[in-house]
C-alpha positions as semicolon CSV with decimal commas, in nm:
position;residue;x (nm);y (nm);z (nm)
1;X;0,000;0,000;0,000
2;X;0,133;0,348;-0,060
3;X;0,196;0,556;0,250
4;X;-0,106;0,823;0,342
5;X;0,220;1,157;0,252
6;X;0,172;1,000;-0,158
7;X;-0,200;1,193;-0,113
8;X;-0,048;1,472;0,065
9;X;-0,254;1,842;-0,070
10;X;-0,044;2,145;-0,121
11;X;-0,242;2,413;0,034
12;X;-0,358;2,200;0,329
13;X;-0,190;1,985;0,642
14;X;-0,419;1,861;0,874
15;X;-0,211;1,734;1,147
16;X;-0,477;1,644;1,391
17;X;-0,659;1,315;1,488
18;X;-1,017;1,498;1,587
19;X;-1,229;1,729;1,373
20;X;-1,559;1,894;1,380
21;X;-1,751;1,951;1,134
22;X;-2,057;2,226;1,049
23;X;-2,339;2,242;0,789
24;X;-2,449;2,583;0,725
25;X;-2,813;2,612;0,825
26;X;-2,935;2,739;0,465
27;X;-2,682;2,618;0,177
28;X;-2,475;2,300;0,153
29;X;-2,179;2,517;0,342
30;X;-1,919;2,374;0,561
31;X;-1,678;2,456;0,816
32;X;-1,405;2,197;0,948
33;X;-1,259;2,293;1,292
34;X;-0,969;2,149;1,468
35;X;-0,968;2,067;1,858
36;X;-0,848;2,376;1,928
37;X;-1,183;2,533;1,757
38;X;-0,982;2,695;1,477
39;X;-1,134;2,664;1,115
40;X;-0,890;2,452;0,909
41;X;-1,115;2,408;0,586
42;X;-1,395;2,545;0,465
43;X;-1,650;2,416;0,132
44;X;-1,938;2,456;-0,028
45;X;-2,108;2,295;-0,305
46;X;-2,136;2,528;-0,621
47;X;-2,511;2,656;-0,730
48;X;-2,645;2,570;-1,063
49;X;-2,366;2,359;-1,205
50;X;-2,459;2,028;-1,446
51;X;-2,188;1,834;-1,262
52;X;-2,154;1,842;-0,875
53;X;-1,878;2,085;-0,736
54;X;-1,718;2,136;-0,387
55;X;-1,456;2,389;-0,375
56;X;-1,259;2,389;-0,041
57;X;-1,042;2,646;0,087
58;X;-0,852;2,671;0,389
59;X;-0,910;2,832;0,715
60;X;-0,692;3,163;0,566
61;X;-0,924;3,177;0,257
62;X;-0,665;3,036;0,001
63;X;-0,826;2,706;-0,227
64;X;-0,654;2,390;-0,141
65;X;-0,878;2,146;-0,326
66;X;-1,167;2,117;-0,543
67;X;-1,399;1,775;-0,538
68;X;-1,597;1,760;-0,834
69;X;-1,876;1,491;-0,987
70;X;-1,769;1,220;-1,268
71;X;-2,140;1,290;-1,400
72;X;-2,436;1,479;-1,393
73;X;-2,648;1,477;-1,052
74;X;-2,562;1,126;-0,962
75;X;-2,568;1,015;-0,597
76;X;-2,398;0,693;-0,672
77;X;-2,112;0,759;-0,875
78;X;-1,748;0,890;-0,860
79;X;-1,589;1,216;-0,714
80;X;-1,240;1,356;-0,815
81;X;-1,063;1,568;-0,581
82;X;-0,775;1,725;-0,716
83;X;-0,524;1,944;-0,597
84;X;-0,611;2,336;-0,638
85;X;-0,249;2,486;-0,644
86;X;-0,088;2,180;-0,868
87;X;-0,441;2,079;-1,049
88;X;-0,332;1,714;-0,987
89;X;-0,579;1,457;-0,925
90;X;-0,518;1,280;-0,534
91;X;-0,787;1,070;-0,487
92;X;-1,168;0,936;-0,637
93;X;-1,433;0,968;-0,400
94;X;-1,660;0,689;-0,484
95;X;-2,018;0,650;-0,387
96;X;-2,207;0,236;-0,370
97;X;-2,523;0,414;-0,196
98;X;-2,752;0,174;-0,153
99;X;-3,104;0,220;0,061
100;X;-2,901;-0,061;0,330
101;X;-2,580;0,057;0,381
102;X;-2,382;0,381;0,214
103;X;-2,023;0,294;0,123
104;X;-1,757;0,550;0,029
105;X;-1,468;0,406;-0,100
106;X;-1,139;0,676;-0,151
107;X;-0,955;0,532;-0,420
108;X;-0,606;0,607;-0,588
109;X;-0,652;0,872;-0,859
110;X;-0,419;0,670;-1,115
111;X;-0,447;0,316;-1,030
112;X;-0,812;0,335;-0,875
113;X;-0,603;0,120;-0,567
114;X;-0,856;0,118;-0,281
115;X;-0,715;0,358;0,021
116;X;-1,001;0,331;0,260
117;X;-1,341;0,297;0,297
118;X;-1,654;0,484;0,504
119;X;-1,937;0,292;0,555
120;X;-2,291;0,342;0,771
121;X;-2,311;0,146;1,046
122;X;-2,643;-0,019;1,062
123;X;-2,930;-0,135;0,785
124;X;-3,163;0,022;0,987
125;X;-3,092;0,350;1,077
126;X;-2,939;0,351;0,731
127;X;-3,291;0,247;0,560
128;X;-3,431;0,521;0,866
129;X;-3,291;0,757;0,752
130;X;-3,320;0,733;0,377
131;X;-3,715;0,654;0,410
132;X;-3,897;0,796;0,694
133;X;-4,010;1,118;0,628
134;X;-3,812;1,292;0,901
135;X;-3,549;1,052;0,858
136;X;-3,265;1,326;0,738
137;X;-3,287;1,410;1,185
138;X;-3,122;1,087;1,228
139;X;-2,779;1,149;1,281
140;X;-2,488;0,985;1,024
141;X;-2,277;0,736;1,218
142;X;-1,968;0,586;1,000
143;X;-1,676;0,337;0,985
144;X;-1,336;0,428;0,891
145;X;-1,098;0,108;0,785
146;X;-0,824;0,103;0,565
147;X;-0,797;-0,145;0,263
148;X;-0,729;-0,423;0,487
149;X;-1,038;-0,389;0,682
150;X;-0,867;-0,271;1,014
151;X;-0,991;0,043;1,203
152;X;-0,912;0,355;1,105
153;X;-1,230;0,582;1,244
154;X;-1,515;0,746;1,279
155;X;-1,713;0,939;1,175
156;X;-2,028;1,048;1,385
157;X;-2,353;1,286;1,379
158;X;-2,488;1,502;1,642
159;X;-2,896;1,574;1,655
160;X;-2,894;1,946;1,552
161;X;-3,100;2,164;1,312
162;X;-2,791;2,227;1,139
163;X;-2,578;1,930;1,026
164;X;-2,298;1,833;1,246
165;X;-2,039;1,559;1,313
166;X;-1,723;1,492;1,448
167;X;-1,485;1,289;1,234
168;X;-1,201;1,097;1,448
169;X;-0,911;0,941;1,311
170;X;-0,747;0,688;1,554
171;X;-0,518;0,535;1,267
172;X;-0,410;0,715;0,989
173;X;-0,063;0,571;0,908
174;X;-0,196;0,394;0,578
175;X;-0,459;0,679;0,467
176;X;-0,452;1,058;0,363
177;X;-0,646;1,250;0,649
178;X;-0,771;1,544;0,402
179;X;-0,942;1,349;0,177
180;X;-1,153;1,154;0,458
181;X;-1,225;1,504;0,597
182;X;-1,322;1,632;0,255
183;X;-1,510;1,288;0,175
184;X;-1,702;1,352;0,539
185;X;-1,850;1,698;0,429
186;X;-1,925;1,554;0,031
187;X;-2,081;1,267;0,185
188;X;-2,303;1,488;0,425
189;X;-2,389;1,703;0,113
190;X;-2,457;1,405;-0,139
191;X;-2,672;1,201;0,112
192;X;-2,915;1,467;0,212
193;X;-3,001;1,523;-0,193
């Protein structure tokens, strides 16, 4: 497997192993903080575009990556998010939603390699949450593993009018942190379509 630094973004170094993340109450808007409370990245989905878009930018206001949809409106398919300041692709986002379980697996730009994978824990709040009418109040609760299958985190919601969630990383020797921080706030924004 190639070491998590391969994945590394230019603009961005996320050295932490907690993060919290915000929806904005309106828009698909997010803020990522630190544990220190300090905004480290920042993304929104772009209005009125064929093709899903997430810019990100960091906590100073300078763009760091951009995540953007393989096709047009498609909650199952593939996300590329490349580098802003070197326009390289790092990683594919890629979406096996089912009504059961949702599975993100972050792939290897070039060699589609599997990195790591987020999945729901639990058919039933998953199929909760994507059919009761008031099922969007359930919070998101995800697994973190690595290609292998052993632990990496979490990733877990908080009942709020306002999305949020706090992504933990206990492991992240063999995956990139930024794009399972990135993939956190995507997967908030693609799931509540």
């Amino acid at each position: 497997m190639a070491p998590a630094k391969q994945y590394d973004i230019s603009g961005i170094e996320l050295t932490g192993d907690r993060y919290s993340v915000e929806q904005n109450l309106i828009r698909k808007k997010y803020k990522a903080f630190d544990d220190a409370g300090n905004t480290v990245l920042r993304g929104k989905q772009k209005m009125f575009k064929l093709k899903e878009e997430f810019p990100f930018i960091d906590g100073q206001g300078n763009d760091v990556f951009t995540v953007k949809a393989a096709g047009i409106i498609d909650v199952a398919g593939d996300y590329l998010l490349s580098d802003a300041q070197t326009d390289e692709d790092i990683v594919i986002l890629d979406n096996d939603f089912s009504i059961f379980q949702d599975t993100w697996t972050i792939r290897d730009a070039d060699t589609e390699a599997e990195l790591a994978t987020i999945d729901s824990r639990g058919a039933a709040v998953t199929l909760a949450r994507n059919q009761l009418p008031f099922g969007n109040w359930i919070p998101h609760k995800y697994e973190i593993t690595d290609s292998n299958g052993g632990h990496v985190g979490s990733i877990e919601g908080h009942v709020s009018f306002r999305d949020k969630y706090d992504i933990t990383i206990d492991d992240a020797s063999s995956v990139p942190k930024e794009p399972i921080v990135a993939a956190a706030m995507v997967i908030d924004a693609i799931q509540n379509q």
